[in-house]
BAGUMI-175767 format. One record per residue (C-alpha): residue number from 0; residue in one letter; x, y, z. Coordinates in steps of 0.25 Angstrom, whole numbers, plus 5000, padded with zeros to 4 digits. Layout:
BEGIN
- NUM, a, X, Y, Z
...
//
This chain:
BEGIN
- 0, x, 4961, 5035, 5146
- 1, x, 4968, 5022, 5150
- 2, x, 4984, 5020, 5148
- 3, x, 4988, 5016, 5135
- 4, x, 4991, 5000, 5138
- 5, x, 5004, 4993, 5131
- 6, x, 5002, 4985, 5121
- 7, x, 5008, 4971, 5117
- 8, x, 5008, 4965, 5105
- 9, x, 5010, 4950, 5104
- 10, x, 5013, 4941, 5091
- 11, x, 5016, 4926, 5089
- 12, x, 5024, 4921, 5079
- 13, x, 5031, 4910, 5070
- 14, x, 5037, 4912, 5059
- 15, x, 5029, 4926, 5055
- 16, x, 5042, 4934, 5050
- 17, x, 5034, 4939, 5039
- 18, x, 5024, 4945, 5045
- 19, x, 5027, 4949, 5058
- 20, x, 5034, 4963, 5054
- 21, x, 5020, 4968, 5050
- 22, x, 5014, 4963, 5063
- 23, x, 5023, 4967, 5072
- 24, x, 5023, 4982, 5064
- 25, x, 5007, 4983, 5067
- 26, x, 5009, 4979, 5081
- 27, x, 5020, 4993, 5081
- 28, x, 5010, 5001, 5093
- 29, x, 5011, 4988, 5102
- 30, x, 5020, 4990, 5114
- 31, x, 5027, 4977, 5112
- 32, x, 5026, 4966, 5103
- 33, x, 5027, 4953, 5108
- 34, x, 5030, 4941, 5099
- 35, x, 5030, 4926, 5102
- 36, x, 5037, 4917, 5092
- 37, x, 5037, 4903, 5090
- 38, x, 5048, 4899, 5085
- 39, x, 5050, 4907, 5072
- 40, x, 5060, 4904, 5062
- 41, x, 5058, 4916, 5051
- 42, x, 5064, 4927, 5059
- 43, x, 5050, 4930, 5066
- 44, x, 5055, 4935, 5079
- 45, x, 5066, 4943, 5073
- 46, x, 5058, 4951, 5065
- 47, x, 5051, 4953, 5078
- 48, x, 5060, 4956, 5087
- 49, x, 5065, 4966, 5077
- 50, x, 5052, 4973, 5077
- 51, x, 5051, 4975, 5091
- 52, x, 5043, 4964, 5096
- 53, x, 5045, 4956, 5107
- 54, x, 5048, 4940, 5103
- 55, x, 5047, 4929, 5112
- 56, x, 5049, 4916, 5106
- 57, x, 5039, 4904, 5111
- 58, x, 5036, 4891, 5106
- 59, x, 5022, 4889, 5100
- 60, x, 5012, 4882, 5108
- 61, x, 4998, 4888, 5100
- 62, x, 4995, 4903, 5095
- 63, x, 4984, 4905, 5108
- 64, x, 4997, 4900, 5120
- 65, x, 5006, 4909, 5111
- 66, x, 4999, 4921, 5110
- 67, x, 4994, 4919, 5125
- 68, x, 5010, 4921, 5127
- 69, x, 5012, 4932, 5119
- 70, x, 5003, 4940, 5125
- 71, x, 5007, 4936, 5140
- 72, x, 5021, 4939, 5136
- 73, x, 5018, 4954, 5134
- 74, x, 5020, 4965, 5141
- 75, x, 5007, 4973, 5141
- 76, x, 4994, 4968, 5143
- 77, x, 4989, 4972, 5130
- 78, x, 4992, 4964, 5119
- 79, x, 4990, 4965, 5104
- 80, x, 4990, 4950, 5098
- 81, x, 4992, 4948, 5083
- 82, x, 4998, 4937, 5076
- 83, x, 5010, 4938, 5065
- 84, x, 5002, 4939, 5054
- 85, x, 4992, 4950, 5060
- 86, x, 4995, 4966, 5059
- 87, x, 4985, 4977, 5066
- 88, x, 4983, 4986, 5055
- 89, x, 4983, 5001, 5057
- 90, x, 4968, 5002, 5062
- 91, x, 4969, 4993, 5071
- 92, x, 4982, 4998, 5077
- 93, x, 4972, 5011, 5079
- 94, x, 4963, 5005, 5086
- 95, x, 4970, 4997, 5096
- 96, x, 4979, 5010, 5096
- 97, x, 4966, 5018, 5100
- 98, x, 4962, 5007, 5110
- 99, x, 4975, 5007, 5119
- 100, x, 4975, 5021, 5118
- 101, x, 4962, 5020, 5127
- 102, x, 4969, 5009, 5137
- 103, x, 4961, 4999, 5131
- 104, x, 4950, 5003, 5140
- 105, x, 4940, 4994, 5144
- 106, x, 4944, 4983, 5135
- 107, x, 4951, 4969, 5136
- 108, x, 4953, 4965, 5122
- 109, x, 4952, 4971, 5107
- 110, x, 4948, 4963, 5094
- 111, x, 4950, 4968, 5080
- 112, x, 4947, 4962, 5066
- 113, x, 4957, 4954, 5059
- 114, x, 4958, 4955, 5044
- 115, x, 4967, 4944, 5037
- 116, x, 4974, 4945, 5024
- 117, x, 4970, 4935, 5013
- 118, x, 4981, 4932, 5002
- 119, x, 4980, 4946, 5001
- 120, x, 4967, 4954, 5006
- 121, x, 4962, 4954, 5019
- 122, x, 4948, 4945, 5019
- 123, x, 4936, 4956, 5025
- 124, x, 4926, 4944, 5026
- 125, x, 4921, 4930, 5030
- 126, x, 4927, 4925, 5043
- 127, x, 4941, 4934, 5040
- 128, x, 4936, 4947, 5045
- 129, x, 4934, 4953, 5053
- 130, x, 4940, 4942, 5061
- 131, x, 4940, 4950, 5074
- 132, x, 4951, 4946, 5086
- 133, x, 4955, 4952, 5099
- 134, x, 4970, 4953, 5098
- 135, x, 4972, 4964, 5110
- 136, x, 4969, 4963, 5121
- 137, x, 4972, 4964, 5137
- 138, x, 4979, 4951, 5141
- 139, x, 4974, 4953, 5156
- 140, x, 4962, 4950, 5150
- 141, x, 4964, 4938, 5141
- 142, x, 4971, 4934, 5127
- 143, x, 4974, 4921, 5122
- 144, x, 4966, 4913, 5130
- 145, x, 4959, 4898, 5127
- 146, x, 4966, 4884, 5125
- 147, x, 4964, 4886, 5109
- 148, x, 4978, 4890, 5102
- 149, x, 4972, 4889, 5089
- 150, x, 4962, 4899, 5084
- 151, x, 4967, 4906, 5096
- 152, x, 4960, 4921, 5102
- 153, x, 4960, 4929, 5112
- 154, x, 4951, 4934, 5121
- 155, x, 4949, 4943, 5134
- 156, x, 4939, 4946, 5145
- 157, x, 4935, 4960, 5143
- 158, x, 4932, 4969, 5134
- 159, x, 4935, 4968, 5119
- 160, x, 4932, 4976, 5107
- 161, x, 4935, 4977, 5094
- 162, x, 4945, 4988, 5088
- 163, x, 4944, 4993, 5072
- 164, x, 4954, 4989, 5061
- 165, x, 4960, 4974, 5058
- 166, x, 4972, 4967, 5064
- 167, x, 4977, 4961, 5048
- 168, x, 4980, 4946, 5049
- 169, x, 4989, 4943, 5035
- 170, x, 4984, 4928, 5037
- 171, x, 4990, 4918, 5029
- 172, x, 5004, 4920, 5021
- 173, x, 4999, 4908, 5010
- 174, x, 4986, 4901, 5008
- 175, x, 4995, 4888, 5012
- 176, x, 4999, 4895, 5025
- 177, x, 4984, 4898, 5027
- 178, x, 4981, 4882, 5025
- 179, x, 4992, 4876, 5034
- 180, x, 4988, 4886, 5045
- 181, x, 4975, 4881, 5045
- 182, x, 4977, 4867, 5045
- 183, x, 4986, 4870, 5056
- 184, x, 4976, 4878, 5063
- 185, x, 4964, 4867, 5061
- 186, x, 4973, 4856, 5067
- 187, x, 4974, 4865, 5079
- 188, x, 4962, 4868, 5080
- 189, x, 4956, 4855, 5079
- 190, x, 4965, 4847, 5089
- 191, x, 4961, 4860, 5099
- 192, x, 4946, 4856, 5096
- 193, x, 4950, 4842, 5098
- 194, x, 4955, 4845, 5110
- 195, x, 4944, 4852, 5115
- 196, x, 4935, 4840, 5113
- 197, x, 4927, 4845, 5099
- 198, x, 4926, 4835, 5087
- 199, x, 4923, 4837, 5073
- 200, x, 4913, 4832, 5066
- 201, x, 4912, 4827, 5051
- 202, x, 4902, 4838, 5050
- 203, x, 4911, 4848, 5056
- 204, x, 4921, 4846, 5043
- 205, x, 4911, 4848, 5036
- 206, x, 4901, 4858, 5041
- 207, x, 4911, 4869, 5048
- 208, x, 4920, 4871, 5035
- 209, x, 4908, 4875, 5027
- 210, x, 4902, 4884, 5036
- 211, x, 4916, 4890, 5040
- 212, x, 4917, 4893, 5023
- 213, x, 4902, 4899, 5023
- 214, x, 4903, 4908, 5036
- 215, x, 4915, 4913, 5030
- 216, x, 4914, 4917, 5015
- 217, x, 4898, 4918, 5016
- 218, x, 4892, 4921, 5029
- 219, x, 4903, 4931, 5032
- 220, x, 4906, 4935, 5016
- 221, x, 4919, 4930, 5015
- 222, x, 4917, 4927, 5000
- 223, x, 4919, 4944, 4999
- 224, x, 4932, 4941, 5001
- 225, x, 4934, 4935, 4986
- 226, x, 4942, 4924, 4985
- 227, x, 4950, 4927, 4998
- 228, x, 4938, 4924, 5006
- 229, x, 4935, 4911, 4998
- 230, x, 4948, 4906, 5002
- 231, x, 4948, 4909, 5015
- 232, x, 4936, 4904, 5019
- 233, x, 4938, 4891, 5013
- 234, x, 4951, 4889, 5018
- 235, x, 4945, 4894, 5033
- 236, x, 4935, 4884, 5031
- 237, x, 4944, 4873, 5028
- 238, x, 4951, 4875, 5040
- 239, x, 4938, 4873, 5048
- 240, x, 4938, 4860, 5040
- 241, x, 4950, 4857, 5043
- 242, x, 4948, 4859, 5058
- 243, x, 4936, 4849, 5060
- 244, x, 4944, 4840, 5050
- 245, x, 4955, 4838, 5061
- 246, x, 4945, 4840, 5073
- 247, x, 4937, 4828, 5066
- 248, x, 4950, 4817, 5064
- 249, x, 4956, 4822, 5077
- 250, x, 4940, 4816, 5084
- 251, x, 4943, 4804, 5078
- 252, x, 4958, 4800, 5079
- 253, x, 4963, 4807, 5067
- 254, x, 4977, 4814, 5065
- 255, x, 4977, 4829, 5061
//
């Protein structure tokens, strides 16, 4: 049987002094926890350093270039990625327990599912769940790789297989947290498409929210959700709307 490897665990953060107590608390088996701040001002880093974790502070310049740093700054090769809002619930903690237990052997990478909580239920359906993403991983062998820092994901050359039980994301405090996320996420995401030479149509405005909606709350039973799901599939498709708005004025001179 392989040696038992270290394990890092590696958060960023702004403003999260609400939350992070219960993530750093699920990340308890980790070798070390690493966190990178960006200039919080609610007693973040306190309540971190309190916990144990190691906190480096360093200015924001996109959730893909922060995390890349996170995971170069720690000290075993190894790392366990959540964000703030995100807990590894006790099956899970098994199940990565179990694999580094066996030295990791023969792998690169490890996805799990993802199951968010909605205004109080977690959503089981429509494009919520499972909602896998590979969040440990060997860092020799990848991470946070691409020119995207929105939407951002890692990835690994290697091996990668899925372990049981959910990491829980608590995703939104407020449905008005939830709407200027978004619009901040489609500005991103748009002048990053911009960039990269794509242009929207008037069709694509059109067209892509729809069929967001309908993959989401009928193709993939989102609708079994109750009202939850209703709302967050048309919200989820409103941002697609948004997205291809922006993308559209920023083809033809617009401000967004």
């Amino acid at each position: 049987m392989s040696a038992k490897p270290g394990l890092s665990a590696c958060i960023i953060t702004l403003n999260e002094a609400d939350r992070i107590d219960a993530c750093l608390d699920s990340l308890a088996f980790c070798d070390e926890i690493v966190v990178v701040d960006s200039g919080s001002t609610d007693g973040t880093r306190e309540r971190a350093a309190a916990k144990g974790a190691r906190v480096i502070e360093r200015a924001f310049d996109g959730y893909r270039s922060q995390k890349d740093f996170a995971v170069k700054a720690a000290a075993h090769d190894w790392v366990l990625c959540l964000d703030a809002d995100e807990r590894v619930t006790p099956r899970l903690r098994e199940s990565i327990e179990n694999a580094r237990a066996s030295g990791f052997a023969g792998h690169a990478g490890y996805r799990f599912a993802r199951l968010s909580q909605y205004f109080g239920a977690p959503l089981r359906h429509g494009n919520a769940y499972p909602d896998r993403v590979m969040r440990l991983f060997d860092r020799r062998h990848g991470g946070w790789r691409g020119g995207r820092e929105i939407h951002e994901h890692a990835s690994v050359d290697g091996k990668v297989s899925t372990l049981a039980g959910d990491l829980e994301h608590l995703s939104y405090r407020s449905m008005s947290d939830q709407l200027m996320r978004l619009e901040r996420y489609a500005r991103m995401m748009a002048e990053h498409m911009h960039a990269k030479g794509r242009r929207a149509s008037l069709l694509n405005i059109i067209v892509n929210p729809f069929w967001r909606f309908f993959r989401s709350y009928v193709l993939r039973a989102g609708f079994l959700d109750g009202w939850r799901g209703l709302i967050y599939a048309y919200v989820k498709a409103n941002y697609v709307r948004q997205k291809f708005i922006k993308l559209w004025l920023l083809g033809h001179g617009g401000r967004i």
